[in-house]
C-alpha positions as CSV (number, residue, x, y, z in Angstrom):
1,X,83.4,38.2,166.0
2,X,84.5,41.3,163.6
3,X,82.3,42.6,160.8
4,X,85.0,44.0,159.2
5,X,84.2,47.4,157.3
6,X,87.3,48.4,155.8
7,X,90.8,48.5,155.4
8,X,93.2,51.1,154.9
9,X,96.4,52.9,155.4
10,X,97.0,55.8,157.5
11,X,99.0,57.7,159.7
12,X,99.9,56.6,163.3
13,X,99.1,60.4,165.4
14,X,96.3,61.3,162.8
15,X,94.4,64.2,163.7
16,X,94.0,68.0,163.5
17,X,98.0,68.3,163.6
18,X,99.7,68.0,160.8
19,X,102.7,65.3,160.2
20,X,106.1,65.3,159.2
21,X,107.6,64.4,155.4
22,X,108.9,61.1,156.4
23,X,106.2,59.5,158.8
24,X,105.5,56.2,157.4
25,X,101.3,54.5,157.3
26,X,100.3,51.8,159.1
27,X,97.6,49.5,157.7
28,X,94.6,49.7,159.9
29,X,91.2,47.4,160.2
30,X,87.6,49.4,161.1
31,X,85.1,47.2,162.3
32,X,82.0,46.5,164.6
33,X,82.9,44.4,167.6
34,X,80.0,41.9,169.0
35,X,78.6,44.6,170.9
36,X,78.2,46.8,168.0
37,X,80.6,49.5,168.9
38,X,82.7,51.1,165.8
39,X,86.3,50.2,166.4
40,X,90.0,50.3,164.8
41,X,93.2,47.8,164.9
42,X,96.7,48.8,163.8
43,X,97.4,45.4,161.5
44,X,100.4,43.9,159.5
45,X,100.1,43.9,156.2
46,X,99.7,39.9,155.8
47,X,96.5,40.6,157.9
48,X,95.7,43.4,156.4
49,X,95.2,41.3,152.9
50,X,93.0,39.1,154.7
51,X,90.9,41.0,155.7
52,X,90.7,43.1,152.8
53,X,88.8,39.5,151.9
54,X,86.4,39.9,154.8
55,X,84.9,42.9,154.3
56,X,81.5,43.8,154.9
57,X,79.4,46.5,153.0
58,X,76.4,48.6,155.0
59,X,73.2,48.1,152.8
60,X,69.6,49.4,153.8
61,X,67.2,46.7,153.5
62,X,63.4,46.5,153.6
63,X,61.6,43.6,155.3
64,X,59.0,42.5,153.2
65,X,56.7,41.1,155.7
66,X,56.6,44.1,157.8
67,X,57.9,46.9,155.7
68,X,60.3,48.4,157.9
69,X,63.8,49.4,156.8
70,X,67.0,48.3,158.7
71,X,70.8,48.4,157.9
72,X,72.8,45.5,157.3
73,X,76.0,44.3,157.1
74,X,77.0,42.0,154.1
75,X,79.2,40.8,151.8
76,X,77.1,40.7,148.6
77,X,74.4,41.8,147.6
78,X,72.7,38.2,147.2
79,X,73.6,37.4,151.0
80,X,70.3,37.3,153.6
81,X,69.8,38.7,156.7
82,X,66.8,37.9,158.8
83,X,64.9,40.8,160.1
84,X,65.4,42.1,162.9
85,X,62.3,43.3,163.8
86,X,60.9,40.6,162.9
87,X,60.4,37.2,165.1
């Protein structure tokens, strides 16, 4: 499953060189894969407005029970997530 973080355009070769007048952008996904590793996806731009649906926001939360912070992932700021620290 991907936690989509966000969607943008950008070049292809991006880096510390620079790039020429006519290079074109590419839409491109960012997200956390199952394992939790950061990742990116060159996408279309039909999935790319899909997605732009799916995104997920990275809010710090405090557990009320036993008063320890985490970070979650979520798409309002009503949405909740179960501690994880927490069983």
């Amino acid at each position: 499953m991907k936690r989509i973080v966000s969607v943008s355009k950008t070049y292809i070769h991006r880096g510390i060189h620079s790039h020429r007048k006519n290079t074109r952008k590419r839409w491109f996904i960012y997200y956390y894969d199952d394992e939790g590793n950061f990742r990116t996806e060159q996408v279309n731009w039909l999935q790319a407005l899909y997605y732009k649906t799916q995104k997920r926001h990275r809010v710090r939360l405090i557990c009320v029970d036993c008063e320890r912070s985490f970070i979650g992932l979520v798409r309002s700021e009503t949405e909740e997530v179960p501690c994880p620290y927490c069983d």
